[in-house]
C-alpha positions in Angstrom: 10.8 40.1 -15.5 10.8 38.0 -12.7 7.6 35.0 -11.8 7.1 32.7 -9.3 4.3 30.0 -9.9 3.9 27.3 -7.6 4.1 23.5 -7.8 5.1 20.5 -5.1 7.9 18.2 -5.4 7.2 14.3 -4.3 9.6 12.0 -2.2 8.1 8.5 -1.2 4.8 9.8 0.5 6.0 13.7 1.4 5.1 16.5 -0.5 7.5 19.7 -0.6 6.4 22.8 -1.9 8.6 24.0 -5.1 8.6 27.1 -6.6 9.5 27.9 -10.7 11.1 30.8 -10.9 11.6 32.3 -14.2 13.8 35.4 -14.9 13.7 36.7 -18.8 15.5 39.3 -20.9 15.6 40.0 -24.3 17.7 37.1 -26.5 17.7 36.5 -30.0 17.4 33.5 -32.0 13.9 32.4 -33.4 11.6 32.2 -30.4 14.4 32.0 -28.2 12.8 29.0 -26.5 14.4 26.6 -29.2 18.0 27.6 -28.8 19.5 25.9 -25.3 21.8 29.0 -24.8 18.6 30.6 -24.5 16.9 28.3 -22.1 18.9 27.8 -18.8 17.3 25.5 -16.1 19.1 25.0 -12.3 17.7 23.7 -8.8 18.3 19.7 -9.5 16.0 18.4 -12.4 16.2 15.1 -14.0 16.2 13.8 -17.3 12.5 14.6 -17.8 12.5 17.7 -15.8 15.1 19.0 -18.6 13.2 17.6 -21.5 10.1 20.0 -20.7 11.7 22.6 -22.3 10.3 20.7 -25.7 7.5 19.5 -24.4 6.6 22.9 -23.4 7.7 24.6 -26.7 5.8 22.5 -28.7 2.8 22.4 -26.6 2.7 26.6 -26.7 3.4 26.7 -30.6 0.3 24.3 -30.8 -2.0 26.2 -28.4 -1.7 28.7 -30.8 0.6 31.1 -28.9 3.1 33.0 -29.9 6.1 33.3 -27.6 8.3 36.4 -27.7 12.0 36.4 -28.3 13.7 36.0 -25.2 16.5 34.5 -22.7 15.3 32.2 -20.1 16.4 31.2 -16.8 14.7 28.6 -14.6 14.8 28.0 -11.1 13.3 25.1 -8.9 13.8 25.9 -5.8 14.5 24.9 -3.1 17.3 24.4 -5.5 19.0 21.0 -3.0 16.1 18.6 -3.4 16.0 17.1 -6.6 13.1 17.6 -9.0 12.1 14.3 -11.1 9.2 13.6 -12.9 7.0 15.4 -15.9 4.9 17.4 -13.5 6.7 20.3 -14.1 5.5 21.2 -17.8 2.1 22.9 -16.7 3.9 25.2 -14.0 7.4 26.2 -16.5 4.3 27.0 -19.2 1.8 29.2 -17.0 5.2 30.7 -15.6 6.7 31.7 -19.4 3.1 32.8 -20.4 3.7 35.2 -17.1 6.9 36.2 -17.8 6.1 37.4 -21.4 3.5 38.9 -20.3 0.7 37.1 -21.9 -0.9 36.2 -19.1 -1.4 38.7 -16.0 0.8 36.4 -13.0 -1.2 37.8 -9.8 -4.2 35.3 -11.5 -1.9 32.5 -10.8 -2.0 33.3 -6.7 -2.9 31.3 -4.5 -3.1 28.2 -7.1 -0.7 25.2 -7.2 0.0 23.7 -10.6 1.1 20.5 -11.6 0.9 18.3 -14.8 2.4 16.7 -17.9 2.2 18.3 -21.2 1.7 16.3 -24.7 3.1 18.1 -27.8 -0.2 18.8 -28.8 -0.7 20.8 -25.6 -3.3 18.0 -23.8 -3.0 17.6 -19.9 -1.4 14.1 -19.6 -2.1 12.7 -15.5 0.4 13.0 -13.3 1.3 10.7 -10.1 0.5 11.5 -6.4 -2.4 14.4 -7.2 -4.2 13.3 -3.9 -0.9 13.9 -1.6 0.2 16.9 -3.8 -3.2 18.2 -3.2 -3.8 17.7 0.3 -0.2 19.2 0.8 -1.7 22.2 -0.9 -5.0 22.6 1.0 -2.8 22.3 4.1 -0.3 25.1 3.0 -3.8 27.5 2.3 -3.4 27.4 -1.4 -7.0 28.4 -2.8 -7.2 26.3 -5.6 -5.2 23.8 -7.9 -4.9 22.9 -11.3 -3.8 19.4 -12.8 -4.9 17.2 -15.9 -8.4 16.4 -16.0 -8.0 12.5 -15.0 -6.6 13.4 -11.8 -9.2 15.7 -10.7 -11.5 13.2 -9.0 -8.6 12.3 -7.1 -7.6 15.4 -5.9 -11.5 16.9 -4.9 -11.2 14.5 -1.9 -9.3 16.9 -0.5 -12.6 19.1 0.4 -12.0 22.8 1.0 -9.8 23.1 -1.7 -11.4 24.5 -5.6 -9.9 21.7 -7.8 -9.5 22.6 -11.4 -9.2 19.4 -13.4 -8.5 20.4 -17.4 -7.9 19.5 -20.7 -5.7 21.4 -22.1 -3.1 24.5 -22.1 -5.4 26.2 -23.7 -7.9 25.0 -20.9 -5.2 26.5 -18.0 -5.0 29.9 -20.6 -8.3 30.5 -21.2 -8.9 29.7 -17.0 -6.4 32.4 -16.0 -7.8 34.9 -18.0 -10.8 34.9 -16.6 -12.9 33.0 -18.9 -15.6 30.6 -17.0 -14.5 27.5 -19.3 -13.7 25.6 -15.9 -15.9 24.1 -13.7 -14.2 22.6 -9.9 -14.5 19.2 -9.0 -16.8 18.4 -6.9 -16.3 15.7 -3.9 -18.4 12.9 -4.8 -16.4 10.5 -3.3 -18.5 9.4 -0.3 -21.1 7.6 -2.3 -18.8 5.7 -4.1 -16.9 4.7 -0.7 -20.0 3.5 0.8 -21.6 1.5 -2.0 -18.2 -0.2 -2.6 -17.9 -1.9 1.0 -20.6 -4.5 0.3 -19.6 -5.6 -3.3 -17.4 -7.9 -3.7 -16.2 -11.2 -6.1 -15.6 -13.8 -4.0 -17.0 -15.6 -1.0 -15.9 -18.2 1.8 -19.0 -19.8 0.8 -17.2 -21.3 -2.0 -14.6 -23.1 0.0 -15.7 -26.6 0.8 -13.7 -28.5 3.7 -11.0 -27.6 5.5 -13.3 -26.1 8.3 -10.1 -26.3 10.2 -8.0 -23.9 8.3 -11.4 -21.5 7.7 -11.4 -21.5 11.7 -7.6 -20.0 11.6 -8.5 -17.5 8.7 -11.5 -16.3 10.9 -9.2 -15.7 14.3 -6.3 -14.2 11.8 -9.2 -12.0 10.7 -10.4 -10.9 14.2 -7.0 -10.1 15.3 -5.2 -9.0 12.7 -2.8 -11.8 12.9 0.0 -13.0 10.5 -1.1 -16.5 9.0 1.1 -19.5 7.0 -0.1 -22.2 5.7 2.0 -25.5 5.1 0.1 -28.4 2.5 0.3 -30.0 -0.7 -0.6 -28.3 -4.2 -4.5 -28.4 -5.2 -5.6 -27.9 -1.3 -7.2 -24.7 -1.8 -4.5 -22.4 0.0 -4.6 -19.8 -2.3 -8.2 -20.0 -3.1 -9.1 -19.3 0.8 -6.5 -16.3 0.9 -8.0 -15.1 -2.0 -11.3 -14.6 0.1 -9.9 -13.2 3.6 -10.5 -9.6 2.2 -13.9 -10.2 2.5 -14.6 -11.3 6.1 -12.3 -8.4 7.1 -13.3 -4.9 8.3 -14.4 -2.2 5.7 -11.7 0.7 5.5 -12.4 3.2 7.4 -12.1 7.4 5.3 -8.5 7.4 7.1 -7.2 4.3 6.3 -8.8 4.8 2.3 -6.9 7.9 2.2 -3.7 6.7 3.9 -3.8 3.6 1.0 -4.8 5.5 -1.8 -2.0 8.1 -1.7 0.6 5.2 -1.8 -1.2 4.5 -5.0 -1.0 7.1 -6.1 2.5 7.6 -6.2 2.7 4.4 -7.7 0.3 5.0 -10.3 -1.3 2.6 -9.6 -5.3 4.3 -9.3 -7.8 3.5 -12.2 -8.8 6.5 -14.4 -11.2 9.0 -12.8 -10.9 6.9 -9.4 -11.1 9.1 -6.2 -9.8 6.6 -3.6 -9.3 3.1 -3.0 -12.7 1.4 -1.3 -11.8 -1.2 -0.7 -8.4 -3.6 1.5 -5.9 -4.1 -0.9 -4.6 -7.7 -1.9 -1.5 -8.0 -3.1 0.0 -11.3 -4.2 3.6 -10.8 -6.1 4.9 -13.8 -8.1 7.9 -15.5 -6.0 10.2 -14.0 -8.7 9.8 -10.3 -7.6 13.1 -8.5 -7.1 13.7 -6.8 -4.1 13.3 -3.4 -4.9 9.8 -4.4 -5.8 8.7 -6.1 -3.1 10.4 -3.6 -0.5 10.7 -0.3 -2.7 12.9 1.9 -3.6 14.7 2.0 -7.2 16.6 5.0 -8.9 13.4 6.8 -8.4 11.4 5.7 -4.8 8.6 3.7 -5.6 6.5 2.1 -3.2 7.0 -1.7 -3.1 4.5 -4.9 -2.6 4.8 -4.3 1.4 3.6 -0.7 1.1 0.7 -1.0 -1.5 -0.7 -4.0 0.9 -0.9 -1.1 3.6 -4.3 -1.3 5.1 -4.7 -4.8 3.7 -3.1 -8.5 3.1 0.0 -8.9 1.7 -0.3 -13.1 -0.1 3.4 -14.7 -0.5 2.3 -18.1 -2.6 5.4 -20.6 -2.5 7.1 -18.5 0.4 10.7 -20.8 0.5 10.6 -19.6 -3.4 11.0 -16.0 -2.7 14.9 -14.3 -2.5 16.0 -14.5 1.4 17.4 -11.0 1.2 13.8 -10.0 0.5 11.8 -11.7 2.9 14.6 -11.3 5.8 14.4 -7.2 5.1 10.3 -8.3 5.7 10.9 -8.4 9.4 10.9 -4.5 9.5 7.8 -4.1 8.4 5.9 -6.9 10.0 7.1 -5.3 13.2 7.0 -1.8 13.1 4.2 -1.6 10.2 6.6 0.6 8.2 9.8 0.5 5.8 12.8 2.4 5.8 14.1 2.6 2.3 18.1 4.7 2.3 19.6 5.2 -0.8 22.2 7.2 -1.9 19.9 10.1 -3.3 16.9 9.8 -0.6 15.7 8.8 2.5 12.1 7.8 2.7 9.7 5.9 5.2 6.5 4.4 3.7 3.9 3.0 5.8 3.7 -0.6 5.6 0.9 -2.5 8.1 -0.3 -5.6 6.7 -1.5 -8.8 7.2 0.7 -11.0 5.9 -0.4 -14.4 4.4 2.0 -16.9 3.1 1.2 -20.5 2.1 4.1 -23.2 1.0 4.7 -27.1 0.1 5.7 -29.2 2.7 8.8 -30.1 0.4 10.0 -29.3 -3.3 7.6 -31.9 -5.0 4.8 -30.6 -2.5 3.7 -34.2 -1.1 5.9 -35.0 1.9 3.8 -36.3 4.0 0.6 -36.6 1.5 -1.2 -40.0 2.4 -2.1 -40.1 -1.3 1.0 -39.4 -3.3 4.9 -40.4 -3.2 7.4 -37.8 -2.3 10.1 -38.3 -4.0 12.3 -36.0 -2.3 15.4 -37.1 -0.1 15.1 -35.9 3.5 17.9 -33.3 2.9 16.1 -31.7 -0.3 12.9 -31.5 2.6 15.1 -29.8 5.1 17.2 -27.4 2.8 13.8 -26.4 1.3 12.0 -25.9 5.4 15.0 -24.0 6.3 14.7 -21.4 3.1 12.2 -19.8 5.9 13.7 -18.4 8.8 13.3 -19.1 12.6 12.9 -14.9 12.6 10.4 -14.4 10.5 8.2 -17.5 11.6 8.4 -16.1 14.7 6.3 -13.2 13.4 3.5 -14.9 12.1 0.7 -15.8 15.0 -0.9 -18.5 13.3 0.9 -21.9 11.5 -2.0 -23.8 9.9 -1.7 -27.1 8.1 -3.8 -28.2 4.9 -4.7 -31.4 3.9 -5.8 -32.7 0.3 -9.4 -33.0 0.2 -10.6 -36.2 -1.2 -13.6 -36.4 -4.0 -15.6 -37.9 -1.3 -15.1 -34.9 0.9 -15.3 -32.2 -2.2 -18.6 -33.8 -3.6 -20.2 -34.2 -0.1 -18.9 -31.2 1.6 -22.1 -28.8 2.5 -21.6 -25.3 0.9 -19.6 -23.4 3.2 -20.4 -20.8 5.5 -20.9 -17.3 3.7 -17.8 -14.4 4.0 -21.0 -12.0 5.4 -21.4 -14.4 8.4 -18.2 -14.9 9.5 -17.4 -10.9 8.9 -20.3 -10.2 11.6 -18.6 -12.7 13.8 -15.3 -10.7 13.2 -16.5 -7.3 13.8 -18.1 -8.2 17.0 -14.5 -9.2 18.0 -12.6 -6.3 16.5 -15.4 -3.6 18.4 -14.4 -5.0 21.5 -10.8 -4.5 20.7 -11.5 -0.5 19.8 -12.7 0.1 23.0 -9.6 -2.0 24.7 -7.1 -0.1 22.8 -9.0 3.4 22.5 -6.5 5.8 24.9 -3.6 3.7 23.3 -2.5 5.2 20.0 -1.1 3.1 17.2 -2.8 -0.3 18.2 -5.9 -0.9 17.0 -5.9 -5.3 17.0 -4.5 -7.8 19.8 -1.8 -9.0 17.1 -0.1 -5.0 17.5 0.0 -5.6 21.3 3.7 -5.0 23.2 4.6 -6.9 26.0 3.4 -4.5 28.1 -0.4 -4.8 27.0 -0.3 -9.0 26.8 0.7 -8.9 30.8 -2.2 -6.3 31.2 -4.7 -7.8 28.7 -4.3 -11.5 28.0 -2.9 -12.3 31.3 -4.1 -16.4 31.1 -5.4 -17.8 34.7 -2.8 -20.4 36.4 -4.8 -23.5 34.7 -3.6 -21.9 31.4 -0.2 -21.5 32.7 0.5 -24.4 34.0 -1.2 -25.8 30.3 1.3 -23.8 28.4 4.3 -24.4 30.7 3.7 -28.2 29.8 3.1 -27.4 26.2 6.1 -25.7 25.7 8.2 -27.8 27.1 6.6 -31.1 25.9 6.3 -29.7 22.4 10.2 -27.6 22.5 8.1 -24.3 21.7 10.7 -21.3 21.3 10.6 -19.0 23.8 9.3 -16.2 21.4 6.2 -18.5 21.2 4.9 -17.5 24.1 3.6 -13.6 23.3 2.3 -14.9 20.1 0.2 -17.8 21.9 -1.3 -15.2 24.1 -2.2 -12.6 21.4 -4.2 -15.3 19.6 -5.7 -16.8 22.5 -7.1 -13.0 23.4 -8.6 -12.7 20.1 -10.6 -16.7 20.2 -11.8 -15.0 23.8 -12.8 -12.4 21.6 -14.6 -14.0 19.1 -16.9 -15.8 22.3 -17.0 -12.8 24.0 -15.2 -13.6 26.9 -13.6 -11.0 29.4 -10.5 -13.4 30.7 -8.5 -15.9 28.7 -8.8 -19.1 29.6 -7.0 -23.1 29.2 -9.6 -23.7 25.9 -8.1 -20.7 24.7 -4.8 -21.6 25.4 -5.5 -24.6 24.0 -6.8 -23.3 20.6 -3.9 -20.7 20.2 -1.0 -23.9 20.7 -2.4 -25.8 18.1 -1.8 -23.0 15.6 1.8 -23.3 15.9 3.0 -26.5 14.1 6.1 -25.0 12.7 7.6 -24.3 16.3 7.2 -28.0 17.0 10.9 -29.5 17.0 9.6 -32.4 15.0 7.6 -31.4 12.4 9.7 -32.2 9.4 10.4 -35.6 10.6 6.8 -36.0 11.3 5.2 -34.5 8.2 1.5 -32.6 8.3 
C-alpha cells in the first residue's frame, strides 16, 4: 500500500513542502518496525530524521496500538533537499497508521503535519511552526496539526484550522473522527496591542549626559547607526539599554517578519504567538562568528538576524573577532545576510540598528580628567585601529561620553521620560512615511541612496559652503559627507522643517568625532 501525508521541510527562513511516502508489504520479524531490514528510509534525512524510526515505534506501542507485521519503505521527497530535524515523527506515524490501514488516509487531506514525538507518544514543540504554517495556508492546505505549545504560534496564520495536540493518541483519535480537538483560535491581536505600552525601563532614569540623550533621540528618529566612545561607569550601556523604548512600536508585518526568525531559532516563549515588541540583542564580545552572523552545520539565524526589526548592542566593540564585525558590513548595508556553506544557501533578513559603545583605550581612561591612563600611546592606537575605517563609516552618529561627577549625578534633575521623547520621534518618523511612501524598501532617512539625499536633504549654499570648510578643516573622509546629510534631514525632521539648513549641518558634523584626524591624539 502506498500513502502520502504531508509535512514542510525548513532552510533558514524558507519553507518547502515535503511529502512521506510510505510503501508496505508483508515482512516478518516481530512488528517488523524493530528490525532495520524491515524499515528502509531515502530522500536525505539526518541523524534525527533516522532515529524516528524509534521514537515512532515506541511512541505507537505506548499509544496502545498495535502495528502489523510488515516491510517499510520511506520516502521524503523531494528526495535532493535534505531533511533535518525531529519534525518528522508525527507525519512517518499518521503515514504508517495509513498504510496498515488503521487509520482511513483520505482523513489526512488537505492537512500538513509536523512534530516531535516522546517515547511516551506526547507532542514535543517543534521550531519554525509560524513559517511552516503560513507556507501551508499559502499552498491551500485546510488545516494543520503540530504539538500543542506551538499552536498559538501557528493560529496567526488566520484562515488556516490549527490543530494544536497532545498526544498521538490526540492526532488518532482526531483523524478518526472523534471531536477531541478543538482549533486555535487567533487571539493574538490583543496581546500585540497591550504589549506596545509596557515596558521596563525608561530614559527618565538616565541623569546627565543630555548630550549623548540628544544623539540617541536623532539615532531614534532616523533609524541611524550610533557609537559611543567614553570611560567605564558613564552609563553607555544603561542608555542603550533604553533606546527600545523611544522607538516606534512594530508594526503586524514587521512582528511577523521577527517572530518567524525566532522561531527558527527557538527562540519564542511557551504558548507565545508573536514577538510584540523590537528586539534587543546584546551578545557578549566573545561570540563566535557563526553566532553572531549564522550559519553552523545546521543554518541558524545569528545575533544580526534575531535583531531584525530592532537594535543590535555591541558593548566593548574593539573586543569583538575582526572577521566578525568586518562580515557586519553586509548587513548594515543591505539589511540582509548571505550565509553559503557547503550544504546550503540561505539569506536571512538582517535590518537593524546597530549600537556599539567602546573605551577610549584598553584601561578605558585615556583622556579621563579624573583618572591616569596608564596605557602607552601605541597600546591606545592598536586598540582604535581594532575598528575599521569601513565599518565606522556605516555608523551616522559618533557620540562621546564623559564621567559624570557626584555633583552632577546627585544634582542632575530626573530625566526626560522615554514616552516624551518617543512622541517627538514619531512625529519625525510620520513625516518620513509619507517622504518615502511610492519608494519601496526605505522607510527612515538613514536607508536613503545617493539618489534620494541629492533629491531630499539637498543643504542650501550656507550649508555647503559650512560643510566644505568642515571637511576640510576637520580632514572628514569623503564617505562623511552622505552620512552628514542623512542625519542633518532627520534633526530637520525632528523641528519640522521642510529644507535642511547650516544649524543642521552644524548638529550632524558634531556627531562625527571619530572621522576627525586627530582624535586619538586629542582624547574625548
Amino acid at each position: 500500500m502506498l500513502v502520502n501525508i504531508h509535512t514542510a521541510a525548513l532552510n533558514g527562513l524558507s519553507v518547502m513542502p515535503v511529502s512521506v511516502e510510505i510503501s508496505t508489504r508483508s515482512g516478518s520479524g516481530a512488528g517488523g518496525l524493530g528490525r532495520s531490514e524491515n524499515f528502509q528510509m531515502v530522500g536525505l534525512p539526518d541523524g534525527a530524521v533516522r532515529e524516528a524510526r524509534t521514537r515512532v515505534q515506541s511512541a505507537l506501542q505506548n499509544s496502545r496500538v498495535r502495528m502489523p507485521q510488515m516491510a517499510v519503505t520511506v520516502n521524503f521527497a523531494p528526495a535532493d533537499v535534505r531533511k533535518e530535524g525531529s519534525g518528522y515523527d508525527l507525519p512517518l506515524a499518521v503515514g504508517l497508521l495509513a498504510a496498515a490501514g488503521l487509520l482511513d488516509a483520505a482523513a489526512a487531506d488537505g492537512t500538513l503535519f509536523v512534530g516531535e514525538l516522546s517515547l511516551d507518544g506526547t507532542l514535543r514543540p517543534v521550531r519554525g511552526a509560524l513559517p511552516v504554517a503560513l507556507r501551508a495556508r499559502a499552498d491551500g492546505f485546510r488545516r494543520i496539526v503540530l504539538p500543542g505549545e506551538n499552536a498559538a504560534e501557528a493560529a496567526v496564520a488566520e484562515g488556516l484550522e490549527v490543530c494544536g495536540a497532545g498526544s498521538l493518541a490526540d492526532v488518532i483519535a482526531l483523524l478518526r473522527g472523534t471531536p477531541c480537538l478543538q482549533p486555535e483560535l487567533p487571539s493574538w491581536r490583543e496581546a500585540f496591542a497591550a504589549a506596545q505600552s509596557q515596558s521596563d525601563c525608561d530614559f527618565a532614569d538616565v541623569r546627565g549626559q543630555l548630550h549623548v540623550k540628544r544623539a540617541f533621540e536623532i539615532a531614534a528618529a532616523g533609524g541611524h547607526n550610533l557609537i559611543m566612545v567614553g570611560p567605564p561607569g558613564c552609563g553607555k550601556s544603561m542608555m542603550a539599554k533604553r533606546l527600545p523604548t523611544i522607538l516606534p512600536p512594530l508594526t503586524i508585518e514587521e512582528s511577523l517578519e521577527t517572530t518567524q526568525i525566532h522561531s527558527v531559532a527557538g527562540r519564542l516563549a511557551e504558548g507565545q504567538a508573536l514577538v510584540v515588541r523590537r528586539p534587543f540583542r546584546a551578545p557578549h564580545h566573545t561570540v563566535s562568528d557563526v553566532a553572531l552572523i549564522g550559519g553552523g552545520a545546521n543554518l541558524q539565524p545569528g545575533e544580526v538576524s534575531l535583531a531584525h526589526n530592532g537594535v543590535l548592542f555591541l558593548d566593548e566593540l574593539p573586543e569583538f573577532s575582526r572577521t566578525a564585525l568586518e562580515t557586519m558590513r553586509q548587513p548594515l548595508e543591505d539589511g540582509r545576510i548571505s550565509i553559503s556553506r557547503a550544504r546550503y544557501n540561505a539569506e536571512l533578513p538582517s535590518r537593524f540598528m546597530l549600537v556599539a559603545s567602546m573605551n577610549p583605550c584598553p584601561c578605558g581612561y585615556y583622556g579621563d580628567p579624573t583618572h591616569r591612563c596608564v596605557c602607552t600611546p601605541g597600546q591606545i592606537q592598536r586598540y582604535l585601529n581594532k575598528v575599521s575605517g569601513p565599518l565606522l563609516d556605516r555608523i551616522d552618529i559618533q557620540v562621546e561620553c564623559t564621567a559624570l561627577s557626584y555633583n552632577d549625578l546627585s544634582n542632575a534633575p530626573a530625566g526626560e521620560s522615554s514616552a516624551c521623547i518617543r512622541e517627538r520621534v514619531l512625529k519625525a518618523r510620520k513625516i518620513q512615511e509619507r517622504r518615502f511612501l511610492e519608494i519601496k524598501g526605505v522607510y527612515c532617512n538613514a536607508q536613503m541612496s545617493e539618489k534620494m539625499i541629492r533629491q531630499f536633504a539637498e543643504p542650501d549654499e550656507n550649508s555647503l559652503n559650512l560643510l566644505r570648510i568642515v571637511m576640510e578643516r576637520l580632514k572628514l573622509s569623503a564617505r562623511a559627507y552622505n552620512r552628514i546629510l542623512k542625519v542633518a534631514r532627520t534633526i530637520a525632521d525632528l523641528e519640522g522643517r521642510e529644507n535642511v539648513q547650516s544649524q543642521h549641518i552644524a548638529e550632524a558634523i558634531g556627531y562625527r568625532n571619530l572621522d576627525r584626524g586627530d582624535w586619538a591624539e586629542r582624547g574625548i
